[in-house]
Every structure is written in structure tokens, then in C-alpha cells.
mmCIF file as Biopython writes it, N, C-alpha, C and O atoms, coordinates in Angstrom:
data_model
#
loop_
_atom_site.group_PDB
_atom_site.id
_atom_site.type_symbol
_atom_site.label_atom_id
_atom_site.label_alt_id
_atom_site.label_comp_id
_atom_site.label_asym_id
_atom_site.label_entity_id
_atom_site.label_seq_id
_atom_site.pdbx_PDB_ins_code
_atom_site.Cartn_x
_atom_site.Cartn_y
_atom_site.Cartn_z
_atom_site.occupancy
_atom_site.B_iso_or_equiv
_atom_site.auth_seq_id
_atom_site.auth_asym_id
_atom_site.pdbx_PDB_model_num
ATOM 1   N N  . UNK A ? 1  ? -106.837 100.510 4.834   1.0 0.0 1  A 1 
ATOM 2   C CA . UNK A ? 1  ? -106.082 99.292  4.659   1.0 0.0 1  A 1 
ATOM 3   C C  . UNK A ? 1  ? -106.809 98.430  3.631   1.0 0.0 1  A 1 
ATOM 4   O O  . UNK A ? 1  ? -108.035 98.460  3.529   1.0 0.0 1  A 1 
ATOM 5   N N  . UNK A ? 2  ? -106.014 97.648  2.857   1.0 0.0 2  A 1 
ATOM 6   C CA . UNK A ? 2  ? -106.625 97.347  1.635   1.0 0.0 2  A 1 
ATOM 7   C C  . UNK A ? 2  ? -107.162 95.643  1.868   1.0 0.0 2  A 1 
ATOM 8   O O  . UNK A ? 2  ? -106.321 94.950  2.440   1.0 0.0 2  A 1 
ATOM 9   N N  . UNK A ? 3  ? -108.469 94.933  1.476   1.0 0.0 3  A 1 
ATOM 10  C CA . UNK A ? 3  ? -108.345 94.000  1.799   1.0 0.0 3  A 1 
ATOM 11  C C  . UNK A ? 3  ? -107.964 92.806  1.029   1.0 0.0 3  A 1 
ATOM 12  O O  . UNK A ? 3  ? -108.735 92.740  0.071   1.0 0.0 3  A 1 
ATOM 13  N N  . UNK A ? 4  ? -107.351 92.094  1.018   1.0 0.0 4  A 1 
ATOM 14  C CA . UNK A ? 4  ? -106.727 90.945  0.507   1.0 0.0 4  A 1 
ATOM 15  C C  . UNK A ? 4  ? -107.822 89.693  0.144   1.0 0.0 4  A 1 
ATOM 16  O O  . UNK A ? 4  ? -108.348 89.077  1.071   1.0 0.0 4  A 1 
ATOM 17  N N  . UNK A ? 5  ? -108.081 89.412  -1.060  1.0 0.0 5  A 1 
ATOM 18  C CA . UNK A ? 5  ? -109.302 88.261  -0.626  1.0 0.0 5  A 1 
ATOM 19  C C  . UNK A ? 5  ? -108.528 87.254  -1.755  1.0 0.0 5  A 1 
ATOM 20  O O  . UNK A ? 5  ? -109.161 86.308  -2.225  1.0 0.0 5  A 1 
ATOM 21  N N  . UNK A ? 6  ? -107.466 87.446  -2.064  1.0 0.0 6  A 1 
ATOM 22  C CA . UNK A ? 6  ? -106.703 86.806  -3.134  1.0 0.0 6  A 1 
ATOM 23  C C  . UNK A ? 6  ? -106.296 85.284  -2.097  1.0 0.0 6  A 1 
ATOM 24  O O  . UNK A ? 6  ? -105.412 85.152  -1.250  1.0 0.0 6  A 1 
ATOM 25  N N  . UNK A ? 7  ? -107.250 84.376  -2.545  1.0 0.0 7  A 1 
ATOM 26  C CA . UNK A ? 7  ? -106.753 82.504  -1.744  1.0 0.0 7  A 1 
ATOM 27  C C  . UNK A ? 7  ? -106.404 81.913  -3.063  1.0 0.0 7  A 1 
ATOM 28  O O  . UNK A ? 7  ? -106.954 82.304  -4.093  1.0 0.0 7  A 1 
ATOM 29  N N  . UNK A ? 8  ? -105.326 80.800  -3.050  1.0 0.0 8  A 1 
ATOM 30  C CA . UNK A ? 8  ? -105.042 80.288  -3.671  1.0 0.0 8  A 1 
ATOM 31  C C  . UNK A ? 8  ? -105.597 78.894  -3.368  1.0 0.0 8  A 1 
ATOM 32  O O  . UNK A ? 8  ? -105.702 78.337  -2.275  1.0 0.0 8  A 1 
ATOM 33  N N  . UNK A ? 9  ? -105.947 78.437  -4.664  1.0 0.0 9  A 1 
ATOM 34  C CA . UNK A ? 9  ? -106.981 77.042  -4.917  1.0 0.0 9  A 1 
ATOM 35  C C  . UNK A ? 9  ? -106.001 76.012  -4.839  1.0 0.0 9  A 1 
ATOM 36  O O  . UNK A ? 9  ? -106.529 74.925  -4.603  1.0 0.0 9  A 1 
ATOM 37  N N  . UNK A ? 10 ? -104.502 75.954  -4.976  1.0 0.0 10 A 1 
ATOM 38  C CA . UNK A ? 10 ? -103.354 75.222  -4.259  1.0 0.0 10 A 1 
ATOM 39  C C  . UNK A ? 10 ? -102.407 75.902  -3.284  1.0 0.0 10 A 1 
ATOM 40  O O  . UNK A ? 10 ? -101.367 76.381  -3.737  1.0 0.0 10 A 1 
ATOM 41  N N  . UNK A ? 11 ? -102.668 75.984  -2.013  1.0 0.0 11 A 1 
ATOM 42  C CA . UNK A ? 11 ? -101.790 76.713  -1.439  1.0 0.0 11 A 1 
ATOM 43  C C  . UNK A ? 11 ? -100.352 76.153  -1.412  1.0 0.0 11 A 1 
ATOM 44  O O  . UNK A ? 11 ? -99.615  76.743  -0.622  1.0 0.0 11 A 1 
ATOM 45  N N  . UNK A ? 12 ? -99.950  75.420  -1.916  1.0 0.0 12 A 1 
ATOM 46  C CA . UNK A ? 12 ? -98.228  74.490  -2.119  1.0 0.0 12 A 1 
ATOM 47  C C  . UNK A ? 12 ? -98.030  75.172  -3.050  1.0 0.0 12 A 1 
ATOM 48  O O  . UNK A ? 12 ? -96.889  74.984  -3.472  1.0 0.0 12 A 1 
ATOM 49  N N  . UNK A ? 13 ? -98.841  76.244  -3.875  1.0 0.0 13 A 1 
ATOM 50  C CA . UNK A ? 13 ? -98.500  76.841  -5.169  1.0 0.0 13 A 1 
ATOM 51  C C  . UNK A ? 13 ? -97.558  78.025  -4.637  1.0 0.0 13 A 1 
ATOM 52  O O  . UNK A ? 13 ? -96.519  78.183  -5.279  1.0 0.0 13 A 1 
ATOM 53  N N  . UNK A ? 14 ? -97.738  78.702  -3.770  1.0 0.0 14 A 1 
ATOM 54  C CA . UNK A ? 14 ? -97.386  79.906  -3.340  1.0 0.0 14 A 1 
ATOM 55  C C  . UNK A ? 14 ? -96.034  80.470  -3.843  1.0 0.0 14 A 1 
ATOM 56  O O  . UNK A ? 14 ? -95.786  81.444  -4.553  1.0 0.0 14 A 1 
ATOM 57  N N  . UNK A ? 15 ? -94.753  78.981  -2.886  1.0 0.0 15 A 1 
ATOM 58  C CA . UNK A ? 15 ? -93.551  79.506  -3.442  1.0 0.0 15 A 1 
ATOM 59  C C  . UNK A ? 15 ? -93.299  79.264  -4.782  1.0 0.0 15 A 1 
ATOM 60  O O  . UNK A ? 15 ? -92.286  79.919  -5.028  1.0 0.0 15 A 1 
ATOM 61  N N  . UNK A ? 16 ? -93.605  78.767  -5.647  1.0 0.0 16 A 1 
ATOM 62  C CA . UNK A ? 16 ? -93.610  78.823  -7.324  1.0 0.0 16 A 1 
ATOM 63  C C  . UNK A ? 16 ? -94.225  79.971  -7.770  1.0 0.0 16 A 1 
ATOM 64  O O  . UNK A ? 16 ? -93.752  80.494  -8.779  1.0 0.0 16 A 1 
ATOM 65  N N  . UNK A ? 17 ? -95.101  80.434  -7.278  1.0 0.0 17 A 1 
ATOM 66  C CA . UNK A ? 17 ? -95.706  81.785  -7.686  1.0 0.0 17 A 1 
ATOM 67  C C  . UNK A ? 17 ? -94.801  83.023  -7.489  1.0 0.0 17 A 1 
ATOM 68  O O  . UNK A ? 17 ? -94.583  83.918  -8.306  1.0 0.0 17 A 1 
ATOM 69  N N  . UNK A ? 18 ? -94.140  82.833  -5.761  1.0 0.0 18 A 1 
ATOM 70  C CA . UNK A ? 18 ? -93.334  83.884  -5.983  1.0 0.0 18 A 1 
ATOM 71  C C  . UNK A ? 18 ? -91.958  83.815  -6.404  1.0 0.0 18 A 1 
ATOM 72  O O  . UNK A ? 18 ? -91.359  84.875  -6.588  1.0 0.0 18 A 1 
ATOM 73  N N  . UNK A ? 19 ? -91.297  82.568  -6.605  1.0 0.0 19 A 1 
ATOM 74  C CA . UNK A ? 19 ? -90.563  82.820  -7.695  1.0 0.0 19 A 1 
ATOM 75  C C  . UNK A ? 19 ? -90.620  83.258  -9.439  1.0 0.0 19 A 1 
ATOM 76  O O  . UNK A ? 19 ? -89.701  83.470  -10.230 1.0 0.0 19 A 1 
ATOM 77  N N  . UNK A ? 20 ? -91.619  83.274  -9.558  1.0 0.0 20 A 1 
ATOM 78  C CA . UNK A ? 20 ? -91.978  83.612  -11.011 1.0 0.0 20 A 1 
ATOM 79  C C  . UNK A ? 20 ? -92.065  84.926  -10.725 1.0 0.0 20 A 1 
ATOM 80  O O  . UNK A ? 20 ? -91.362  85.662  -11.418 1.0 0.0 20 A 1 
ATOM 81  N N  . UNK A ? 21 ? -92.842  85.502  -9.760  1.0 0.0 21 A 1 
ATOM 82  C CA . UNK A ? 21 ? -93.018  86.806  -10.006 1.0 0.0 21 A 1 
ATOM 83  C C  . UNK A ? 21 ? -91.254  87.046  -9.860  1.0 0.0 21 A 1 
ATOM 84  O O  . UNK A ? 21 ? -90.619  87.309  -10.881 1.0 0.0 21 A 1 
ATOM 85  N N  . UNK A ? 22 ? -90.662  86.949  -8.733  1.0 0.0 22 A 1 
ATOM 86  C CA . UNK A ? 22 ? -89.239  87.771  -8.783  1.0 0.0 22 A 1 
ATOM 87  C C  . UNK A ? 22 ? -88.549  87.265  -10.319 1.0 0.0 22 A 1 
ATOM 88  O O  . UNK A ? 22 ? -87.903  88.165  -10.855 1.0 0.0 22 A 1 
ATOM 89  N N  . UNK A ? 23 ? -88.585  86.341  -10.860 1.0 0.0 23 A 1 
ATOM 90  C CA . UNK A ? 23 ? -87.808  85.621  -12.132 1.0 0.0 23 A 1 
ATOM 91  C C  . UNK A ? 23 ? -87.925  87.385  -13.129 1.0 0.0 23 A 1 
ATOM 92  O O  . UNK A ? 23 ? -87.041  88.100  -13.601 1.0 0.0 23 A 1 
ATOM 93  N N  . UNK A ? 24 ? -89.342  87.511  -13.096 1.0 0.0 24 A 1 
ATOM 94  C CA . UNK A ? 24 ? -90.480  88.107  -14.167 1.0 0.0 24 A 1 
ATOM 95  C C  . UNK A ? 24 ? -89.789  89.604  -13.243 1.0 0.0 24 A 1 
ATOM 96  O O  . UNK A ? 24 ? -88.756  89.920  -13.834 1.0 0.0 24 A 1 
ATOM 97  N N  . UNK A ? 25 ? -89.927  90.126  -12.585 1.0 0.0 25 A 1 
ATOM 98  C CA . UNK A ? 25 ? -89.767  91.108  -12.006 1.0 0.0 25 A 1 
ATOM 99  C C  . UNK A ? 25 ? -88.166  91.046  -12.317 1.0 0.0 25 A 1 
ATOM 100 O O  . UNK A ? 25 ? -88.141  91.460  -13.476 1.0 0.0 25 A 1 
ATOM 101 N N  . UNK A ? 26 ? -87.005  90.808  -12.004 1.0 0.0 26 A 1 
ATOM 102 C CA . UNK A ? 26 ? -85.437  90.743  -12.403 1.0 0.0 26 A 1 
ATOM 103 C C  . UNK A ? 26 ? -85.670  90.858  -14.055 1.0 0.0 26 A 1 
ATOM 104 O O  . UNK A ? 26 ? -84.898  91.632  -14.620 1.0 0.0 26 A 1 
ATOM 105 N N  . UNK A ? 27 ? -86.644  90.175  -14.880 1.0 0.0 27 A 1 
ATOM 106 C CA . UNK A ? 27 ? -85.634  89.755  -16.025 1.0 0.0 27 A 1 
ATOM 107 C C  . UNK A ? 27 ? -86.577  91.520  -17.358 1.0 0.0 27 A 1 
ATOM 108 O O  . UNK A ? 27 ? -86.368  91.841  -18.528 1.0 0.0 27 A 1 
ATOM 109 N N  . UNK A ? 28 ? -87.731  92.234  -16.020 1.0 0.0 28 A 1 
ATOM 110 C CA . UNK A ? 28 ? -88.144  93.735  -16.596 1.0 0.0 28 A 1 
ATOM 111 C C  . UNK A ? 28 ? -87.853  94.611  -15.880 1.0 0.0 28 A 1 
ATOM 112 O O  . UNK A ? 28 ? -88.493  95.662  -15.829 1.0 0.0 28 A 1 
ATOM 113 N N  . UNK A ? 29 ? -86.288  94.228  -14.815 1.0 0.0 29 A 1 
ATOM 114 C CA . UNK A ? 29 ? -85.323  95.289  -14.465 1.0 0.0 29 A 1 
ATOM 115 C C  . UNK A ? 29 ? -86.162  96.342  -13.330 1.0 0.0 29 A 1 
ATOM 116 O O  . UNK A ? 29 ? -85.950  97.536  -13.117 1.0 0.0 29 A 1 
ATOM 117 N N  . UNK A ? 30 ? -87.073  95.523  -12.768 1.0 0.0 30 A 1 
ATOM 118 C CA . UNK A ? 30 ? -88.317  95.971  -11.586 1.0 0.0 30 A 1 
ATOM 119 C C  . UNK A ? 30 ? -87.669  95.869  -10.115 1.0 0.0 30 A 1 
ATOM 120 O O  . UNK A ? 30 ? -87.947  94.770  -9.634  1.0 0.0 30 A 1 
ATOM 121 N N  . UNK A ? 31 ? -87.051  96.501  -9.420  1.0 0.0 31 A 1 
ATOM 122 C CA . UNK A ? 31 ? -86.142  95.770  -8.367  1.0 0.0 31 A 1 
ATOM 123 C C  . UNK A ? 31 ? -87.571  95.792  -7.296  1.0 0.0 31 A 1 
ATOM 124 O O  . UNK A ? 31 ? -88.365  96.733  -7.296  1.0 0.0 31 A 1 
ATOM 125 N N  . UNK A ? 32 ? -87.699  94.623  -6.449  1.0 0.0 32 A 1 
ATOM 126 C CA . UNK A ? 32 ? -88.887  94.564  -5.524  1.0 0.0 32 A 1 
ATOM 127 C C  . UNK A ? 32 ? -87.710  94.310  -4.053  1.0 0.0 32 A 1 
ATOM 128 O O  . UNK A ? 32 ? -86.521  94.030  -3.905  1.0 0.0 32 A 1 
ATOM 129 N N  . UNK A ? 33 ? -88.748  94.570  -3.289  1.0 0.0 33 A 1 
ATOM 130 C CA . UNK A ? 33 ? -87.801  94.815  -2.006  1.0 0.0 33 A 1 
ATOM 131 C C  . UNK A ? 33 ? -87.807  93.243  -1.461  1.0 0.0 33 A 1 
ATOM 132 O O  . UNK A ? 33 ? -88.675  92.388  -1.640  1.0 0.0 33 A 1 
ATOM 133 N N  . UNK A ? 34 ? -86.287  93.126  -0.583  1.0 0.0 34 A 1 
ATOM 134 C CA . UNK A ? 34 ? -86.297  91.358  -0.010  1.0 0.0 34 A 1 
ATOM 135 C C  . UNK A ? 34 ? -87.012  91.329  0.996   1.0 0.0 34 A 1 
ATOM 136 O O  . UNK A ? 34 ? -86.963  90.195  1.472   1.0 0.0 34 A 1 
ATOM 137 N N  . UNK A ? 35 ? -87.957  92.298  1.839   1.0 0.0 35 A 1 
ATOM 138 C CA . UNK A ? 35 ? -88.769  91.891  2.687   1.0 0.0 35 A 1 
ATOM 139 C C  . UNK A ? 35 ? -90.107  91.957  2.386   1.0 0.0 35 A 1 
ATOM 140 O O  . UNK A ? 35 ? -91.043  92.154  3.161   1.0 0.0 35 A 1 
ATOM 141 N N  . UNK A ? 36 ? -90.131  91.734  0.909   1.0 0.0 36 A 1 
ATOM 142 C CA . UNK A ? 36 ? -91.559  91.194  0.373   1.0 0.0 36 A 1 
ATOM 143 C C  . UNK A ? 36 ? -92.505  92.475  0.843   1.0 0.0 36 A 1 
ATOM 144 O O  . UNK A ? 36 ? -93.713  92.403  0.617   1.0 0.0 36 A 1 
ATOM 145 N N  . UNK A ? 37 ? -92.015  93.521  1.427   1.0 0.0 37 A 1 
ATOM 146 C CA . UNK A ? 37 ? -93.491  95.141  0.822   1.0 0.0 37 A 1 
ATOM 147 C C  . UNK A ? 37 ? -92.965  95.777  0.058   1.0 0.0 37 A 1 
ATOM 148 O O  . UNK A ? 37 ? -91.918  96.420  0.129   1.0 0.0 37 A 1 
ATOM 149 N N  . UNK A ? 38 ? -94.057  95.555  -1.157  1.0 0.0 38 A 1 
ATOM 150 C CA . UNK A ? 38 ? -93.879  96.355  -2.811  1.0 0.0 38 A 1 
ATOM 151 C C  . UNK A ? 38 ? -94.338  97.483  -2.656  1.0 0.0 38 A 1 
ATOM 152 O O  . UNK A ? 38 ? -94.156  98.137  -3.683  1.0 0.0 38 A 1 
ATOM 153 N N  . UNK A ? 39 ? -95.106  98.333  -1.484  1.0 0.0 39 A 1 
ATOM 154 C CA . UNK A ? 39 ? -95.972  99.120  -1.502  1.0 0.0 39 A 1 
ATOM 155 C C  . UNK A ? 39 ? -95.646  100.557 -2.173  1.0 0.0 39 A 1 
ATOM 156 O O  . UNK A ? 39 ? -96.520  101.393 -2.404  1.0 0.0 39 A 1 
ATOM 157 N N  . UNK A ? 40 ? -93.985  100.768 -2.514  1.0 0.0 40 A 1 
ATOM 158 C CA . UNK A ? 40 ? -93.950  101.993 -3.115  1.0 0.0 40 A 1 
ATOM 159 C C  . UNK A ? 40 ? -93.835  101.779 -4.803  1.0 0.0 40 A 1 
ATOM 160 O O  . UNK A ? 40 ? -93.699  102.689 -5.621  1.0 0.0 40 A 1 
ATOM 161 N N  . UNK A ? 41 ? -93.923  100.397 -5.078  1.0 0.0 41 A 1 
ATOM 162 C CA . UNK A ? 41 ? -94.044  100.579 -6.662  1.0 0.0 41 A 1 
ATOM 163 C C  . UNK A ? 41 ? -94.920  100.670 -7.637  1.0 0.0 41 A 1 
ATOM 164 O O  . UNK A ? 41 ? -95.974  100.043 -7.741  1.0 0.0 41 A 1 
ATOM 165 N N  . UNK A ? 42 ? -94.449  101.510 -8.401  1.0 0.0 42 A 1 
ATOM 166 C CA . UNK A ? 42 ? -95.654  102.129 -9.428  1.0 0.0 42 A 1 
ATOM 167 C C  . UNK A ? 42 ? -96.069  101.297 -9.700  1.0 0.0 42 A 1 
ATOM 168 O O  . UNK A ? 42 ? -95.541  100.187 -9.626  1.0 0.0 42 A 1 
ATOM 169 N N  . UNK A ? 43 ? -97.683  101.667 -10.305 1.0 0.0 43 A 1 
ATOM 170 C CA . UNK A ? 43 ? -99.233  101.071 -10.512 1.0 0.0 43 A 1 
ATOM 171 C C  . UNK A ? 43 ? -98.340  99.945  -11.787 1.0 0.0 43 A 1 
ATOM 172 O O  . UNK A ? 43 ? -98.283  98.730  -11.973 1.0 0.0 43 A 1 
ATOM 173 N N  . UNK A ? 44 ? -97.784  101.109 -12.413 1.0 0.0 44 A 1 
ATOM 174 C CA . UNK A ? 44 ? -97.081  100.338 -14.277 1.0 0.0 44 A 1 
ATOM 175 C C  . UNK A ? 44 ? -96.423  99.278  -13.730 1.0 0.0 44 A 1 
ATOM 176 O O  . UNK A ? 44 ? -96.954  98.221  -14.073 1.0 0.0 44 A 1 
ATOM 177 N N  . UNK A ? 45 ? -95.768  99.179  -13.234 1.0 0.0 45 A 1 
ATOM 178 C CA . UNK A ? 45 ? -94.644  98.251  -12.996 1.0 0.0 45 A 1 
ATOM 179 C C  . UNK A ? 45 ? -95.495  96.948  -12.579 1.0 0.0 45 A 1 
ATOM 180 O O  . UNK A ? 45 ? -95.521  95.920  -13.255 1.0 0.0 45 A 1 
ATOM 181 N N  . UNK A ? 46 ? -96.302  97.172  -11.166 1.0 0.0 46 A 1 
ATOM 182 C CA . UNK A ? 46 ? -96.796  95.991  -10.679 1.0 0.0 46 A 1 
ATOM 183 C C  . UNK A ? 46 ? -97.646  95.412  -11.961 1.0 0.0 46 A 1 
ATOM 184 O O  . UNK A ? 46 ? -97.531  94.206  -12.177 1.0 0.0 46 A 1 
ATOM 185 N N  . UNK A ? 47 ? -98.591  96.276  -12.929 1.0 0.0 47 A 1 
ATOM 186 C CA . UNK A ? 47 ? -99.385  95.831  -13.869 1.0 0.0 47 A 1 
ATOM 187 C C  . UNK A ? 47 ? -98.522  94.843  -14.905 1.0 0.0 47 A 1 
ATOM 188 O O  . UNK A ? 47 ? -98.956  93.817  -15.429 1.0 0.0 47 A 1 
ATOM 189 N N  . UNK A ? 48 ? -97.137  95.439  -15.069 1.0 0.0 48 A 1 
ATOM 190 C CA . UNK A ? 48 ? -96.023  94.764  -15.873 1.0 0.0 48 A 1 
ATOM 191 C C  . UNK A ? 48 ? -95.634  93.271  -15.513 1.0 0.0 48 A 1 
ATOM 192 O O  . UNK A ? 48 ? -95.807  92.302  -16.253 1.0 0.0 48 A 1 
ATOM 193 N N  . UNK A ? 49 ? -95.205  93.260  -14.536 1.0 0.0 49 A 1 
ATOM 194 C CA . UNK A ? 49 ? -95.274  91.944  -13.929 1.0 0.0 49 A 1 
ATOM 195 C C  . UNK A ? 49 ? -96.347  90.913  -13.677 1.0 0.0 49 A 1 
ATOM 196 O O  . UNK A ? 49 ? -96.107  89.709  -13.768 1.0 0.0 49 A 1 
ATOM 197 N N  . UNK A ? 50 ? -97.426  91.351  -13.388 1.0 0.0 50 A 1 
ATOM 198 C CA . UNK A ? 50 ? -98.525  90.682  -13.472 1.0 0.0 50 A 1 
ATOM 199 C C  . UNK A ? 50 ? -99.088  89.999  -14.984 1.0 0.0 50 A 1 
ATOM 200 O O  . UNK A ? 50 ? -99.139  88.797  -15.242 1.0 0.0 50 A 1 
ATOM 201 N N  . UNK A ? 51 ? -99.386  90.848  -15.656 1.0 0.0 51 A 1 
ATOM 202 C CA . UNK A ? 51 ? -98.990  90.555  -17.114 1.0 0.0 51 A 1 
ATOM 203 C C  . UNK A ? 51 ? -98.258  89.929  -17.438 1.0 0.0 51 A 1 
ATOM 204 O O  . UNK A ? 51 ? -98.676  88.965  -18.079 1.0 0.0 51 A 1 
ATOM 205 N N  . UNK A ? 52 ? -97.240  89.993  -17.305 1.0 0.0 52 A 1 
ATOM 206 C CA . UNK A ? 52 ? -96.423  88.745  -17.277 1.0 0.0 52 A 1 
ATOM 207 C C  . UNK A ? 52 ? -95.948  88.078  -16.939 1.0 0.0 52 A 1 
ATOM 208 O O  . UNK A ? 52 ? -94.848  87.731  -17.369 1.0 0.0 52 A 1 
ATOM 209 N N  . UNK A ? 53 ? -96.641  87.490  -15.855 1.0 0.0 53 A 1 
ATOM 210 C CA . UNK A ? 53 ? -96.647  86.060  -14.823 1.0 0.0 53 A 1 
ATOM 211 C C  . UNK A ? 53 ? -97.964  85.844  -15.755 1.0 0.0 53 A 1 
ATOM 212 O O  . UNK A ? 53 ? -97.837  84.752  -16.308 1.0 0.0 53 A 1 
ATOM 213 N N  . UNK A ? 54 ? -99.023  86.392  -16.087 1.0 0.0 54 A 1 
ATOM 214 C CA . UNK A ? 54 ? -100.349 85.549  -16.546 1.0 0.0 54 A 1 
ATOM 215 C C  . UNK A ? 54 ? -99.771  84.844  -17.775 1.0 0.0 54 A 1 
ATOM 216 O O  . UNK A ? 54 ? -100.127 83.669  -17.871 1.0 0.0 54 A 1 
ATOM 217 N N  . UNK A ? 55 ? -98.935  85.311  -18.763 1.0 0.0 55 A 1 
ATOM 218 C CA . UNK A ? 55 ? -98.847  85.249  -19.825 1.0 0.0 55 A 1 
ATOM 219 C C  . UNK A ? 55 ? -97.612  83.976  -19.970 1.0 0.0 55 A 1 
ATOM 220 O O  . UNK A ? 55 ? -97.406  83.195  -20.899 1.0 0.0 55 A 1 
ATOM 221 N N  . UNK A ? 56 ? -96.816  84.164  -18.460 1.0 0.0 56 A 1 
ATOM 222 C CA . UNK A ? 56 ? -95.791  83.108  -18.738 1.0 0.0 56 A 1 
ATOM 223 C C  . UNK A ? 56 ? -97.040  81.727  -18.097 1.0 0.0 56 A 1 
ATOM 224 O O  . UNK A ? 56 ? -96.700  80.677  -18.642 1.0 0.0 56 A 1 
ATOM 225 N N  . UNK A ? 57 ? -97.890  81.564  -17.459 1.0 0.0 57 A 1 
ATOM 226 C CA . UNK A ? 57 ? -98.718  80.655  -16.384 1.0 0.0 57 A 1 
ATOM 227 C C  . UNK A ? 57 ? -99.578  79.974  -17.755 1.0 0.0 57 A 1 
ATOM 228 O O  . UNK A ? 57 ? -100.116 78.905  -18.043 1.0 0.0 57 A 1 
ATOM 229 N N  . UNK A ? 58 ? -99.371  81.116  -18.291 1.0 0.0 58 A 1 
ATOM 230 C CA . UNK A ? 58 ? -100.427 80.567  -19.774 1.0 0.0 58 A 1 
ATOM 231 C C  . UNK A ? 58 ? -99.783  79.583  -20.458 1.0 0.0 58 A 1 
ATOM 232 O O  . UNK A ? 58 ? -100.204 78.427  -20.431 1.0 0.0 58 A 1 
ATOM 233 N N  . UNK A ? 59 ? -98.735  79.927  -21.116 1.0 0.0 59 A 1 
ATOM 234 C CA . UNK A ? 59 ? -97.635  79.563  -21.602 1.0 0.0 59 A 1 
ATOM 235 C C  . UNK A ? 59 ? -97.401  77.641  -21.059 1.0 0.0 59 A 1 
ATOM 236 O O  . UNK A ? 59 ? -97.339  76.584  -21.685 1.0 0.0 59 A 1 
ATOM 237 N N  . UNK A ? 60 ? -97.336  78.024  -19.606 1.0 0.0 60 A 1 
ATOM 238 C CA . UNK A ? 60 ? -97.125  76.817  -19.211 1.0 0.0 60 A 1 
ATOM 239 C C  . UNK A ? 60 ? -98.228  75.928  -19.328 1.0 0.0 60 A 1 
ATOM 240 O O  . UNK A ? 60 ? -98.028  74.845  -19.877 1.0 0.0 60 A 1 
ATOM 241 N N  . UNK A ? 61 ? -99.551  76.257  -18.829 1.0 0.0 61 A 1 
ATOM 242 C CA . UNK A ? 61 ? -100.645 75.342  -19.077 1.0 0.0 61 A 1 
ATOM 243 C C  . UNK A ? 61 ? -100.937 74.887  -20.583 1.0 0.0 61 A 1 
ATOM 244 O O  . UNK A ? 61 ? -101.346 73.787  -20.954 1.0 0.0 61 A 1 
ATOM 245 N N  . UNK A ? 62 ? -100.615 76.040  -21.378 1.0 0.0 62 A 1 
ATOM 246 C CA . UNK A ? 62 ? -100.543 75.151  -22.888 1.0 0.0 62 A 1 
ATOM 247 C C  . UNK A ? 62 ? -99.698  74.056  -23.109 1.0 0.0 62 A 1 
ATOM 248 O O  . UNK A ? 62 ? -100.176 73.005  -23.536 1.0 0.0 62 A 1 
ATOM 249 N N  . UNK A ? 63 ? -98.132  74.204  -22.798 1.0 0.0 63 A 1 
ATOM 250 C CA . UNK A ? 63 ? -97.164  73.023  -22.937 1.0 0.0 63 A 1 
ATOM 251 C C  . UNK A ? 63 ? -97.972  71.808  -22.548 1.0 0.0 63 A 1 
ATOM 252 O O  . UNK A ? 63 ? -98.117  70.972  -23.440 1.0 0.0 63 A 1 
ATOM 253 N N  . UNK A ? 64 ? -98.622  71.519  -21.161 1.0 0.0 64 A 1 
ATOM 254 C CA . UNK A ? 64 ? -99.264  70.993  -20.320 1.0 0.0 64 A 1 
ATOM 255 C C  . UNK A ? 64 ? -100.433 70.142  -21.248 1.0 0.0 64 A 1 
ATOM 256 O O  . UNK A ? 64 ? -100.533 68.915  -21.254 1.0 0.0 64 A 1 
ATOM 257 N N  . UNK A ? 65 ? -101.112 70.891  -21.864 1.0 0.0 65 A 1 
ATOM 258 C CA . UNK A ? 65 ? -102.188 70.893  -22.614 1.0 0.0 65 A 1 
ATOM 259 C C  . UNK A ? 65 ? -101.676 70.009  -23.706 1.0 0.0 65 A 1 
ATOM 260 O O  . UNK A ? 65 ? -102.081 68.855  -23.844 1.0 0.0 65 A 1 
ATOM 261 N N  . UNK A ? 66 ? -100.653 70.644  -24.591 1.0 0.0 66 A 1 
ATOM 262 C CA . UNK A ? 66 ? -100.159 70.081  -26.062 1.0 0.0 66 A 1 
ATOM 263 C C  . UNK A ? 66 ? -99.754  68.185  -26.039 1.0 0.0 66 A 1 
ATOM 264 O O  . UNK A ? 66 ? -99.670  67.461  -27.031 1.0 0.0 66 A 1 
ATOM 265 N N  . UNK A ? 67 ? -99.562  67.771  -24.538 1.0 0.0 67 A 1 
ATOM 266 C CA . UNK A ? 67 ? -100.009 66.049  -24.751 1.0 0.0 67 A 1 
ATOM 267 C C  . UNK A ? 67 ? -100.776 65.663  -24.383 1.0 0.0 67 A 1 
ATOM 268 O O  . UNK A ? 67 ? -100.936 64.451  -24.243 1.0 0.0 67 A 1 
ATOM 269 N N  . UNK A ? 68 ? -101.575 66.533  -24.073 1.0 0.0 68 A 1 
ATOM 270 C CA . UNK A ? 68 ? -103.421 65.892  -23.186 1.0 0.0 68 A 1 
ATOM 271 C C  . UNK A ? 68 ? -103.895 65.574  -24.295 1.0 0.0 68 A 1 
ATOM 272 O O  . UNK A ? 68 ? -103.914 66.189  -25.361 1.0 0.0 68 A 1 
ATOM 273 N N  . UNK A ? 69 ? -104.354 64.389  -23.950 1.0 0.0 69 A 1 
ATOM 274 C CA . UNK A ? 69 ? -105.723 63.609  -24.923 1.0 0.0 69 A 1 
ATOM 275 C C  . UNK A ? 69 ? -106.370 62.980  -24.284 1.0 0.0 69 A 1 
ATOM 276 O O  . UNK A ? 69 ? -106.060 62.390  -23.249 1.0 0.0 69 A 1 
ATOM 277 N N  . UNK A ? 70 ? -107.808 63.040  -25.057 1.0 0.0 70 A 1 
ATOM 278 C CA . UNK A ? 70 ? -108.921 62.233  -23.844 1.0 0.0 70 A 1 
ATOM 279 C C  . UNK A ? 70 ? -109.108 60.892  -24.567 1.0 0.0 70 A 1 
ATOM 280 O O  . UNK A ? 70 ? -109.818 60.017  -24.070 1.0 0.0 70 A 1 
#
């Protein structure tokens, strides 16, 4: 059994997280199951999505970034 040590540093983040992943998962045609165990999908796929949740999370903290001034 695999262990989980993945905590989130905002846990109110959670459901925004997993809507991005399903957004990100629907829009690279990845179907994930509605009772939330992925456990039969390929290594590629989950790596696919992950990748791009980092890349959209990025995305967002730059917007975020582009009116910060100190």
C-alpha cells in the first residue's frame, strides 16, 4: 500500500485543486473515474495531467505576480 505524505499548506485549496485536475484531465480526453480511484490509469496519462495542472498553477501565480510591487 502506497504511502501518501502529500499535505497541503492550504487545506481550503483542495476543492480548486481538484477541479483543475478534472478541467485538465476532460480538456486531454483522460476520462478519471466519479468515485475519485484513478488506480487503473496509465503512469502517461497521470504524468500528463500533472504537468499540466503545474504548468496551468504556474500560469496563474505569474498573472498574480504581473501587479505585485514592493
Amino acid at each position: 500500500m502506497a504511502n501518501n505524505n502529500n499535505t497541503l499548506v492550504v487545506p481550503q485549496a483542495k476543492a480548486a485543486l481538484n477541479q483543475i485536475k478534472l478541467e485538465v484531465a476532460q480538456e486531454l480526453g483522460i476520462p478519471l473515474q466519479p468515485n475519485g480511484y484513478n488506480g487503473n490509469l496509465a503512469t502517461r496519462d497521470a504524468g500528463a495531467i500533472g504537468g499540466n495542472i503545474t504548468k496551468r498553477l504556474v500560469q496563474i501565480a505569474e498573472q498574480q505576480l504581473t501587479g505585485y510591487t514592493r
